[in-house]
C-alpha positions as CSV (number, residue, x, y, z in Angstrom):
1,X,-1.3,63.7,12.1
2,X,-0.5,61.6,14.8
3,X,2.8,59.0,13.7
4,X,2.3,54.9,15.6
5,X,5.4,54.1,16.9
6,X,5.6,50.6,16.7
7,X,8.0,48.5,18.8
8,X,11.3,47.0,17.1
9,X,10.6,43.7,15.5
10,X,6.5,44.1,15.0
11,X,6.3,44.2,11.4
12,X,8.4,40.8,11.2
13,X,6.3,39.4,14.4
14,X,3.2,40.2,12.3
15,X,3.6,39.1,9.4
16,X,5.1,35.9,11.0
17,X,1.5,35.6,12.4
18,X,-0.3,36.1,9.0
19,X,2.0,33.8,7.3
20,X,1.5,30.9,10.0
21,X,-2.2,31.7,9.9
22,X,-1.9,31.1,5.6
23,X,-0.5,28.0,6.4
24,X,-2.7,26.5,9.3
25,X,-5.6,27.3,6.6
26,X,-3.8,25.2,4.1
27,X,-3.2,22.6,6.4
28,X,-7.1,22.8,7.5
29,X,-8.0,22.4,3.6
30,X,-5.6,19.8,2.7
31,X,-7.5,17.9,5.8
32,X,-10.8,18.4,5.2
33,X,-10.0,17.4,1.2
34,X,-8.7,14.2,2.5
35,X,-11.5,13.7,4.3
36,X,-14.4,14.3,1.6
37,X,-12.1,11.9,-0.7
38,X,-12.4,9.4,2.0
39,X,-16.2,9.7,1.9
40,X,-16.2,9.6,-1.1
41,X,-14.6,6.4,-1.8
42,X,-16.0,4.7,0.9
43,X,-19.1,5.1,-0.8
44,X,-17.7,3.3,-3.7
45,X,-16.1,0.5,-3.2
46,X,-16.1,-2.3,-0.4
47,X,-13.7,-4.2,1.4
48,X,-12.9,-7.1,3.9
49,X,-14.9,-6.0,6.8
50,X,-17.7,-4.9,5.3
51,X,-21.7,-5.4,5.4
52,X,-23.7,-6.8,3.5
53,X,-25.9,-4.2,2.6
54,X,-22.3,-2.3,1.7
55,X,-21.8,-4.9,-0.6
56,X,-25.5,-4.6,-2.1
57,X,-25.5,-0.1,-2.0
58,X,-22.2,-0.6,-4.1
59,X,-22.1,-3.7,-6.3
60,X,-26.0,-4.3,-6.9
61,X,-27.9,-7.4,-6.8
62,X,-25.9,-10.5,-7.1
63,X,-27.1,-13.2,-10.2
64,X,-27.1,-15.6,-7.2
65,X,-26.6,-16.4,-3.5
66,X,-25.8,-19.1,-1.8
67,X,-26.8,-20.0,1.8
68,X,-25.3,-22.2,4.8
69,X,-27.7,-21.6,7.7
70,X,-25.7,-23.8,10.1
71,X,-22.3,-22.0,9.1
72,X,-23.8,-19.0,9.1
73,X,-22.0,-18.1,5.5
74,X,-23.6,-16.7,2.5
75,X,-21.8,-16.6,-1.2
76,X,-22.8,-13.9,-3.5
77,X,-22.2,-14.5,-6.8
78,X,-21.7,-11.5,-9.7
79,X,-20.9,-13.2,-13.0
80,X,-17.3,-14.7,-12.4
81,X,-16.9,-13.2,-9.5
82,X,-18.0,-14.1,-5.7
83,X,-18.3,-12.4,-2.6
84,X,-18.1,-14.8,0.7
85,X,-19.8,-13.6,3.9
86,X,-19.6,-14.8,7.4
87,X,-22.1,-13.4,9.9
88,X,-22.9,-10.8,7.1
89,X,-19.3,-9.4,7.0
90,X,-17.5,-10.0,4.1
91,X,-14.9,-12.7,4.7
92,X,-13.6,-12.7,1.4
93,X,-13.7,-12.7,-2.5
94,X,-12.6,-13.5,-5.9
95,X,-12.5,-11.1,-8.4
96,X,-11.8,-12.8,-11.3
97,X,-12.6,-10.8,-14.0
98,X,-12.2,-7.1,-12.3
99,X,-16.0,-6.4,-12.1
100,X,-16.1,-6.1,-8.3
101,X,-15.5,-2.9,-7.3
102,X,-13.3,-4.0,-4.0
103,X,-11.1,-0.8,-2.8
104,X,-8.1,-0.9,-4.1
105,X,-4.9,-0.2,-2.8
106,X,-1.9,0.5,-5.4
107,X,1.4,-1.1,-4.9
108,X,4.8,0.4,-4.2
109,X,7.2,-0.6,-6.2
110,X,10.2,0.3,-4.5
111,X,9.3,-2.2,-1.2
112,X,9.4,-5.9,-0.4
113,X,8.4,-8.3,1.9
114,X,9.6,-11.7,3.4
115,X,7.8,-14.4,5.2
116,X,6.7,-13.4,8.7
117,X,5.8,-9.9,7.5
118,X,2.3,-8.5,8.6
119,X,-0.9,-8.5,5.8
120,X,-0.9,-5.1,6.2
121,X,2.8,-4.9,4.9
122,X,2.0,-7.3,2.1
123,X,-0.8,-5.2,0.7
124,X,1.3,-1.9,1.1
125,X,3.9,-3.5,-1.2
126,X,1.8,-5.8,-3.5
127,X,-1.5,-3.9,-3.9
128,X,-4.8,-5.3,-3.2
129,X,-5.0,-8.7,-4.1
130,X,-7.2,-10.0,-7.1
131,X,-8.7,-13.0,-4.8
132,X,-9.1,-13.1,-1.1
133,X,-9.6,-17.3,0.6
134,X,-10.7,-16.9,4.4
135,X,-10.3,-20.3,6.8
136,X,-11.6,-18.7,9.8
137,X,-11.4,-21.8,12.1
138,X,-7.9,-22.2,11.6
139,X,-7.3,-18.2,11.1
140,X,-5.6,-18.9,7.6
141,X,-6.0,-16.6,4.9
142,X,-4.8,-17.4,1.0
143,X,-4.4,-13.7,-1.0
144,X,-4.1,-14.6,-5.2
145,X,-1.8,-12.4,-7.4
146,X,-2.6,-13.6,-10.9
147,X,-0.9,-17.1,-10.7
148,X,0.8,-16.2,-7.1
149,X,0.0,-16.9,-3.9
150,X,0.6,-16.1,-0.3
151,X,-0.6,-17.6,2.7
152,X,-1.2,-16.3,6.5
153,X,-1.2,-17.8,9.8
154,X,-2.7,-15.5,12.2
155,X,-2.2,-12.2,10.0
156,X,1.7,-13.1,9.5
157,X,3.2,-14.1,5.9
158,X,3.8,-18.2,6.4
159,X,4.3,-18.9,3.0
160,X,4.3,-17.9,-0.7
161,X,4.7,-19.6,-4.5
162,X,5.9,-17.0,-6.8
163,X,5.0,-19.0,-9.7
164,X,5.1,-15.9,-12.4
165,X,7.7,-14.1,-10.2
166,X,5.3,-10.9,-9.5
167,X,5.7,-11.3,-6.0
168,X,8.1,-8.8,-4.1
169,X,9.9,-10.9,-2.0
170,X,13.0,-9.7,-0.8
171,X,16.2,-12.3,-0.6
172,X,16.8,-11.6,3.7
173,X,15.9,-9.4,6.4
174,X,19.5,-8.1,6.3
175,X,20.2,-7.5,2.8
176,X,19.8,-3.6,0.9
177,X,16.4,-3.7,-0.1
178,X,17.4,-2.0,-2.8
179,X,19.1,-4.8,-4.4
180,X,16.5,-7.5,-3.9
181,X,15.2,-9.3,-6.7
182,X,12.0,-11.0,-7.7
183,X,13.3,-13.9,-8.4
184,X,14.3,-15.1,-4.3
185,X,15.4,-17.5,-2.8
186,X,13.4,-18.4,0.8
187,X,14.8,-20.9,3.7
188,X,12.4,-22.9,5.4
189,X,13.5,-25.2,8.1
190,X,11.9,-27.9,10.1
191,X,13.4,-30.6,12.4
192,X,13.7,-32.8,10.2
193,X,14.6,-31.5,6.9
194,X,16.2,-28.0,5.6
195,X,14.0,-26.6,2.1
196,X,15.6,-23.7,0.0
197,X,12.9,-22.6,-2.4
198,X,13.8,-21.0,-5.5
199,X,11.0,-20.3,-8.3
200,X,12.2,-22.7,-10.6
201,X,14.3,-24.8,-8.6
202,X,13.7,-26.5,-4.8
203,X,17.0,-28.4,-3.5
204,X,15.9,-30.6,-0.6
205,X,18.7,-31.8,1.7
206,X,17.5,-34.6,4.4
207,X,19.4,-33.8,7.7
208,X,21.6,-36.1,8.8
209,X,21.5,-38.3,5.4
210,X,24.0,-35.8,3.5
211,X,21.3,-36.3,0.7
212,X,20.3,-33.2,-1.2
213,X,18.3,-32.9,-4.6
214,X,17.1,-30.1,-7.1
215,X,14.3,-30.6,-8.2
216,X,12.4,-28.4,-11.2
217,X,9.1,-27.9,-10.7
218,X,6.3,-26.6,-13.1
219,X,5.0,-23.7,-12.2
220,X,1.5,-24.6,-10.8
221,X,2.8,-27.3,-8.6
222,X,1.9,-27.5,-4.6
223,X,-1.2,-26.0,-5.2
């Protein structure tokens, strides 16, 4: 019988390699699972961005649509619910009773945001919103939470009114995140006047005047 002397180290060298190739297979699954899901999904449900004939494969026929040839927009309705297009893209929508099926994005509930955070940030920490208002002229957007709302200018966060205080909006860029509460308070300042917005309460103080006045405020207000 003729005894393999194998070099010091070879076993451990090779089962090193089978263990790293167990792995890389893993990986390669975990990958191509991700991918199918993907698929998958995209298939059904629809977003902002989308075609029309997306909007149709997934959703159906609408009960009615509504044309503006010189604005090139279309409206789509499905019950309750609408779906606005603007050169056959979607633009945006209004789900008002849930029956769209717009891809949804679930919120994390240990972030916040502030005002001149990104949408993208906003619907990481919020969720997909249940109502979507596109201005595209003036490149402001409106995304409806329930009885909240919060406005863009050019993609960036420009304003919010937390008016059932579901909106996570943190208290300052430089406080613990971990201590912000829903209930905020925001700073807006112009020339001319300083505006600390609290949900229930908005103190006005007129520069120069020493004048300042809380105000309450019911909760649909501003709108």
């Amino acid at each position: 019988m003729i005894m393999m002397a194998y070099p010091t180290g070879y076993a451990t060298y090779h089962n090193s390699v089978s263990i790293n190739r167990i792995e890389m297979n893993k990986i390669f699954l975990i990958f191509v699972l991700i991918g199918i899901t993907n698929c998958v999904n995209s298939q059904t449900c629809f977003s902002i961005g989308d075609s029309k004939q997306k909007v149709e494969s997934i959703q159906g026929t609408p009960d009615e649509i509504t044309k503006y040839s010189a604005s090139r927009k279309e409206i789509w309705d499905y019950g309750y619910c609408k779906v606005e297009f603007q050169n056959e893209i979607v633009e945006s929508f209004r789900n008002s009773d849930h029956k769209l099926k717009v891809c949804q994005i679930e919120p994390d509930l240990n972030g916040w945001f502030s005002v001149g955070d990104s949408k993208q940030q906003v619907e990481s920490i919020q969720g997909t919103p249940d109502e979507i208002t596109a201005y595209s002229a003036s490149r402001k957007e409106i995304w409806d939470y329930g009885y909240c709302k919060i406005e863009f200018q050019n993609e960036i966060v420009e304003s919010f009114r937390n008016s059932d205080h579901k909106l996570r909006i943190c208290q300052g860029s430089n406080s613990n995140q971990n201590n912000y509460s829903a209930k905020t308070t925001e700073t807006v300042k112009t020339k001319k006047e300083s505006i600390i917005v609290d949900p229930n309460v908005f103190t006005v103080e007129f520069s120069g005047t020493g004048l300042a006045y809380n105000v309450s405020l019911p909760p649909l207000l501003g709108q």
